[in-house]
ZADO-76773 format. One record per residue (C-alpha): x, y, z. Coordinates in nm, 3 decimals, m for minus. Example, Ala and Ser with C-alpha at 12.3 -4.5 7.8 and 13.67 -1.06 7.14 Angstrom:
2
+---------+---------+---------+
|       x |       y |       z |
+---------+---------+---------+
|   1.230 |  m0.450 |   0.780 |
|   1.367 |  m0.106 |   0.714 |
+---------+---------+---------+
END
This chain:
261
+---------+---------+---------+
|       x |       y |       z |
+---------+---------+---------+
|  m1.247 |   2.077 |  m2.383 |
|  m1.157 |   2.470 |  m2.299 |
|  m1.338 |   2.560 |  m1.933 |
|  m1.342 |   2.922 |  m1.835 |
|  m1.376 |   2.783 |  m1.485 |
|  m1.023 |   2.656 |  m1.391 |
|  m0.878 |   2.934 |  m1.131 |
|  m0.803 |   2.878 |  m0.817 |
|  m0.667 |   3.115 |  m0.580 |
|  m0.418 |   2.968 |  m0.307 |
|  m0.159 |   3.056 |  m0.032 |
|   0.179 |   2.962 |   0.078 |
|   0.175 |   2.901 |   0.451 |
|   0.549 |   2.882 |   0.695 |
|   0.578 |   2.522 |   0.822 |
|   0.826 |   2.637 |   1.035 |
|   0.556 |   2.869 |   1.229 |
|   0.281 |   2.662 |   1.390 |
|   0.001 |   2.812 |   1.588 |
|  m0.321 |   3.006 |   1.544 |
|  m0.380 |   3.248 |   1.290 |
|  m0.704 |   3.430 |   1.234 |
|  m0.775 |   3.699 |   0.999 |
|  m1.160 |   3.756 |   1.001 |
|  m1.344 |   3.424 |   0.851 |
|  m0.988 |   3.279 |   0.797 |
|  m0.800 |   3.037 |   1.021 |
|  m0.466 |   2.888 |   0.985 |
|  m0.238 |   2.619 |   1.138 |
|   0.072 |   2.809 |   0.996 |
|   0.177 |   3.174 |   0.934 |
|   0.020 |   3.263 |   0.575 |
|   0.307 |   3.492 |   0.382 |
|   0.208 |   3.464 |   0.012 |
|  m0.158 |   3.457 |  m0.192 |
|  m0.135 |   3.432 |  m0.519 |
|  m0.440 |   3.300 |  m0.815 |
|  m0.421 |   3.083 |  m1.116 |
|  m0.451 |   2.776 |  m1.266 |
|  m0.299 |   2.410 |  m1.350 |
|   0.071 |   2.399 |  m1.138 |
|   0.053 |   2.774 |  m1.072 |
|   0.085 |   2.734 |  m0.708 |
|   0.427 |   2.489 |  m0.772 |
|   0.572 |   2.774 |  m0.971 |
|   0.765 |   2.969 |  m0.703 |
|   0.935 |   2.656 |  m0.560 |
|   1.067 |   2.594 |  m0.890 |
|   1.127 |   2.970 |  m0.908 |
|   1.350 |   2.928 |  m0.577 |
|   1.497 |   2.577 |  m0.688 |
|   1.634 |   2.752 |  m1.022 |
|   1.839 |   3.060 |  m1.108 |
|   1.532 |   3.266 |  m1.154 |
|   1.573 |   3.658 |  m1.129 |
|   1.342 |   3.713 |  m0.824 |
|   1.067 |   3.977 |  m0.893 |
|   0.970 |   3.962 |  m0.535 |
|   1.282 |   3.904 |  m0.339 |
|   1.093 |   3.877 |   0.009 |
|   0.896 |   3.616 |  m0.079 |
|   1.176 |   3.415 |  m0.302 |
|   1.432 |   3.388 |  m0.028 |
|   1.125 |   3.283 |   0.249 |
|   1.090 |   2.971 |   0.059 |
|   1.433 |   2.936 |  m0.016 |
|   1.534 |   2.963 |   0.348 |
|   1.204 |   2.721 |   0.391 |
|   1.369 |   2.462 |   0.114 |
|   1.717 |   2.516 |   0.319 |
|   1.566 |   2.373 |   0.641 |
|   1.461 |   2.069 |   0.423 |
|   1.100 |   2.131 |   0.437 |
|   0.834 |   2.254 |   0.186 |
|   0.595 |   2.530 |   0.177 |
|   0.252 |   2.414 |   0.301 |
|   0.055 |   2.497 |  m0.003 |
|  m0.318 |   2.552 |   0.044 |
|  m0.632 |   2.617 |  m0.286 |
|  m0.889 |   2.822 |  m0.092 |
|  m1.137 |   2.773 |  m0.421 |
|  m1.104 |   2.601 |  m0.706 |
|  m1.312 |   2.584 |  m1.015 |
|  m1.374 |   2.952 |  m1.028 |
|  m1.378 |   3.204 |  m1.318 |
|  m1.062 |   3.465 |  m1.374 |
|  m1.304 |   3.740 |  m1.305 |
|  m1.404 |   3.532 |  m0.942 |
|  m1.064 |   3.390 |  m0.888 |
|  m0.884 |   3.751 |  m0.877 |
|  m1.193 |   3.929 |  m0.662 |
|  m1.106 |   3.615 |  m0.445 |
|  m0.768 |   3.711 |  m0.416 |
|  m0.791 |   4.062 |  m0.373 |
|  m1.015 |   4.010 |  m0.058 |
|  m0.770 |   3.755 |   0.039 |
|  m0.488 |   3.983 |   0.071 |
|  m0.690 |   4.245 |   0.225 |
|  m0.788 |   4.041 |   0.548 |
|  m0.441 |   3.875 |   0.610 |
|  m0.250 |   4.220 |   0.524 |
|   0.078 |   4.301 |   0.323 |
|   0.404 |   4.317 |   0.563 |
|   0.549 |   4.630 |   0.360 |
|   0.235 |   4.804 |   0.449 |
|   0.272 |   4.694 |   0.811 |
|  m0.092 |   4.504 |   0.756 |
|   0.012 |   4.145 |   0.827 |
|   0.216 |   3.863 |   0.745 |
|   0.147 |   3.874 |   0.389 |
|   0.487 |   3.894 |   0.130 |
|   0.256 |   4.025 |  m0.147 |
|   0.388 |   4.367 |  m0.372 |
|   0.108 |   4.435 |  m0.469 |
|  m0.293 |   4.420 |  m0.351 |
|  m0.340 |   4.136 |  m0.618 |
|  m0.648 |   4.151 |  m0.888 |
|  m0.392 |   4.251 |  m1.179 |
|  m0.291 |   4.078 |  m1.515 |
|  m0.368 |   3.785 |  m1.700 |
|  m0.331 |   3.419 |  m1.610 |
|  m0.101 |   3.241 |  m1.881 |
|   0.023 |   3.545 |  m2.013 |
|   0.390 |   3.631 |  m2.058 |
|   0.551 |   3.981 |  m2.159 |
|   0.822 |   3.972 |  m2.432 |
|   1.175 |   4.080 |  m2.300 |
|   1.106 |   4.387 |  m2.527 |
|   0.742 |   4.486 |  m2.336 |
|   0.962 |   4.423 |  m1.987 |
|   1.223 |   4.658 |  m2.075 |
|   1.011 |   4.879 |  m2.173 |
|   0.773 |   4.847 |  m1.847 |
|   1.098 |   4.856 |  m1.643 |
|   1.180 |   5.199 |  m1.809 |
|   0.832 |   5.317 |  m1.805 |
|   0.816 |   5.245 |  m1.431 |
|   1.120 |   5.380 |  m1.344 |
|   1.097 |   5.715 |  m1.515 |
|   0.723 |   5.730 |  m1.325 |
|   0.889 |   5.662 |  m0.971 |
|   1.184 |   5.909 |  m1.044 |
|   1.199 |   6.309 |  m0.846 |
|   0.896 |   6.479 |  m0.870 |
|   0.666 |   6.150 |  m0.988 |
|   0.801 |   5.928 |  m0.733 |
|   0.473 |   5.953 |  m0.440 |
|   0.732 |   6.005 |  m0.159 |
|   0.943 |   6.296 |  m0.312 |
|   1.016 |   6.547 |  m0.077 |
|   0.859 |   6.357 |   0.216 |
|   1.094 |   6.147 |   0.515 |
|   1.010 |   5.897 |   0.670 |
|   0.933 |   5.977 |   1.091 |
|   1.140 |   5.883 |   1.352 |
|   0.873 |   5.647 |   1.466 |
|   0.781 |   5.496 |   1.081 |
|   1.184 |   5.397 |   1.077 |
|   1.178 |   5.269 |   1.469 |
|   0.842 |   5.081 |   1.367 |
|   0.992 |   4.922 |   1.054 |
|   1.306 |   4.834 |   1.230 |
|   1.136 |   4.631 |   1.490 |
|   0.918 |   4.470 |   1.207 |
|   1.218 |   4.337 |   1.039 |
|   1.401 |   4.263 |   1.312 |
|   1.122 |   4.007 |   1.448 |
|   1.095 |   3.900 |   1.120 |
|   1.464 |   3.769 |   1.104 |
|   1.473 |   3.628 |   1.459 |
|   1.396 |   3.297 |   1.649 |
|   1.246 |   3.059 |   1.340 |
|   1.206 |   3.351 |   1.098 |
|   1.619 |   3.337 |   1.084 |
|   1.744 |   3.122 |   0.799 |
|   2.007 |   3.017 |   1.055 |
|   1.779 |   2.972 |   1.326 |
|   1.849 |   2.642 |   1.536 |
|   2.220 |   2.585 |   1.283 |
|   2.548 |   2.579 |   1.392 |
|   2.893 |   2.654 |   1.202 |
|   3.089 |   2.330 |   1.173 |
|   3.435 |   2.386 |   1.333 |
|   3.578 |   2.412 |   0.968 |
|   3.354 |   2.680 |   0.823 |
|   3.471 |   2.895 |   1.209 |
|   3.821 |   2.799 |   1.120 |
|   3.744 |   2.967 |   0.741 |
|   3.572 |   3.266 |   0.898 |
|   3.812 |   3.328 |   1.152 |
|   4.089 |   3.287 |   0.862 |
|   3.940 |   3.544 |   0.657 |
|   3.886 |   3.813 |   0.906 |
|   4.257 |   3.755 |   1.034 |
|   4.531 |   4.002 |   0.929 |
|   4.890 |   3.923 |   0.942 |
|   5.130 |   4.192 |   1.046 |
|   5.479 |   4.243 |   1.028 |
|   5.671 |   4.419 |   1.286 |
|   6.078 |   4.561 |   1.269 |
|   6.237 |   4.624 |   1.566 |
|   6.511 |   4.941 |   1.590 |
|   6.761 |   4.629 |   1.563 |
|   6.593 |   4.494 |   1.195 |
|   6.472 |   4.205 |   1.357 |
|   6.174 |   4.078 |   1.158 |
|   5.852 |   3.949 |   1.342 |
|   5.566 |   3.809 |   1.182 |
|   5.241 |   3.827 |   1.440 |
|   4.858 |   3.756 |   1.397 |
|   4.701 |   4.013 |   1.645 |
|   4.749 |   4.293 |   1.925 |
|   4.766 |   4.024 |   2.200 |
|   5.093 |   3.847 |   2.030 |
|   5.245 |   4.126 |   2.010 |
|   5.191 |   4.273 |   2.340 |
|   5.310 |   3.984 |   2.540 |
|   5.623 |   3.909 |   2.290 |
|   5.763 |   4.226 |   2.286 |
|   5.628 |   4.452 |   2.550 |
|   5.445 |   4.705 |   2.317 |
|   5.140 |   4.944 |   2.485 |
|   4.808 |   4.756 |   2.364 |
|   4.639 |   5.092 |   2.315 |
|   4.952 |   5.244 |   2.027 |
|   4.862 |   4.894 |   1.845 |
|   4.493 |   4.943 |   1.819 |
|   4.606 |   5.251 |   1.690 |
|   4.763 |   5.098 |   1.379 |
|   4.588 |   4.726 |   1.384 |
|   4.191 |   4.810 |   1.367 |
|   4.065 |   4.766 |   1.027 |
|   4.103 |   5.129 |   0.868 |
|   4.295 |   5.317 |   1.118 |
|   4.647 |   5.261 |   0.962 |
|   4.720 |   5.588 |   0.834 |
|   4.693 |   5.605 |   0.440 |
|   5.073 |   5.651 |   0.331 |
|   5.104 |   5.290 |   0.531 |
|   4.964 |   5.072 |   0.320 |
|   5.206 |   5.111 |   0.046 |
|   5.514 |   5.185 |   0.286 |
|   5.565 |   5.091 |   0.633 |
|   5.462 |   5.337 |   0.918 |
|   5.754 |   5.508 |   1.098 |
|   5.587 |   5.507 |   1.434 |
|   5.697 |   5.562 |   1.824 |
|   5.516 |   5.253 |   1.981 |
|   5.593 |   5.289 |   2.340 |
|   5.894 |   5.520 |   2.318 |
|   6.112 |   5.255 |   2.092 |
|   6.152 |   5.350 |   1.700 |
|   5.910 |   5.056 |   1.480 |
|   5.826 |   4.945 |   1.180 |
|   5.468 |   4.798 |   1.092 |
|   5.228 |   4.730 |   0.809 |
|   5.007 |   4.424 |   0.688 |
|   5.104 |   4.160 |   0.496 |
|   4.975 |   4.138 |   0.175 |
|   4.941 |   3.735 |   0.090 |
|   4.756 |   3.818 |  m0.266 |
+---------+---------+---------+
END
């Protein structure tokens, strides 16, 4: 039998942030950073969102449970009502998000886009009605309709949201917080950022070298020309296709990287 009273409105909590949090009347074990409403597996939904290959609407809030699923744990999922009508269930919600507070709005903790209340449980748009929204919305948000046209951001607004997602990212907010590269994946990252260079002495000797160090100590060459030549970007343009005719510490040589592609 059809019941209008099925809603529920619940929120996605941080198991990897314990304490005491209090916004108003509301308490929590764990950092709340998503409230959403609906009904049957609704809550489930963005776990399978983040398990799949799902285009992310809200990336925030996608890659916070993805980083959560990484760490081999699960979102602590809580219903704060159940058995409520759509009409309840999205007041609920609304009121919700107001007393935790949106993070983009500098609020609170909460991942939300939006202030919540809006659409239809159960509904879905055609691709058509989404491309058309996508276009509709981005016309409205472009030059003279987009709210912030003509307006910068202060000095103290960029400072403020620098330090806001900065503390987000460190200690247990990092995905990478309490991991360590295996000694293989350094060796593959250390690989990858490593240039080879070839060197030709006045004589045509040929020497093959893997940093400024090598070659300072093998043949005697000023550490400061090198950098000159061997930091990422500095070789003069003409160099990369040809090798640079170059004094490096008064003797005539040849260098350029070694293209292994």
């Amino acid at each position: 039998m059809y019941s209008e009273d099925k809603y529920y409105v619940y929120i996605y909590l941080d198991p990897r942030k314990s304490g005491q949090y209090k916004f108003g009347d509301l308490s929590f074990t764990h950092e709340p950073f998503y409230v959403g409403k609906g009904f049957g597996n609704r809550d489930n939904y963005h776990i399978n969102a983040a398990l799949g290959n799902h285009k992310p609407v809200n990336r925030h809030k996608h890659f916070r449970i993805k980083n959560i699923l990484d760490n081999k744990l699960n979102p602590i999922i809580i219903r704060m009502d159940e058995k409520l009508l759509e009409t309840d269930a999205l007041s609920l919600e609304v009121k919700t998000i107001k007393s935790i507070g949106r993070f983009d709005l500098g609020e609170g903790p909460l991942l939300n886009m939006t202030n919540g209340g809006e659409g239809s449980s159960g509904f879905f748009h055609t691709e058509e009605s989404k491309l058309k929204m996508s276009i509709s919305t981005s016309k409205s948000q472009m030059g003279a309709d987009n709210p912030f046209y003509g307006k910068k951001h202060s000095k103290d607004t960029i400072d403020n949201m620098k330090s806001k997602l900065s503390n987000l990212m460190s200690g247990k907010g990092n995905p990478f917080y309490g991991k360590k590269h295996t000694q293989e994946t350094k060796n593959k990252i250390s690989s990858s950022i490593r240039k080879e260079y070839k060197l030709i002495n006045p004589n045509g000797d040929v020497f093959y070298i893997n940093g400024i160090q090598e070659a300072v100590d093998r043949f005697d060459l000023h550490p400061r020309t090198l950098k000159r030549f061997f930091n990422a970007g500095k070789i003069p343009a003409p160099c990369w296709k040809n090798p640079c005719q170059s004094k490096l510490n008064t003797v005539n040589w040849q260098i350029f990287i070694v293209n292994h592609s």
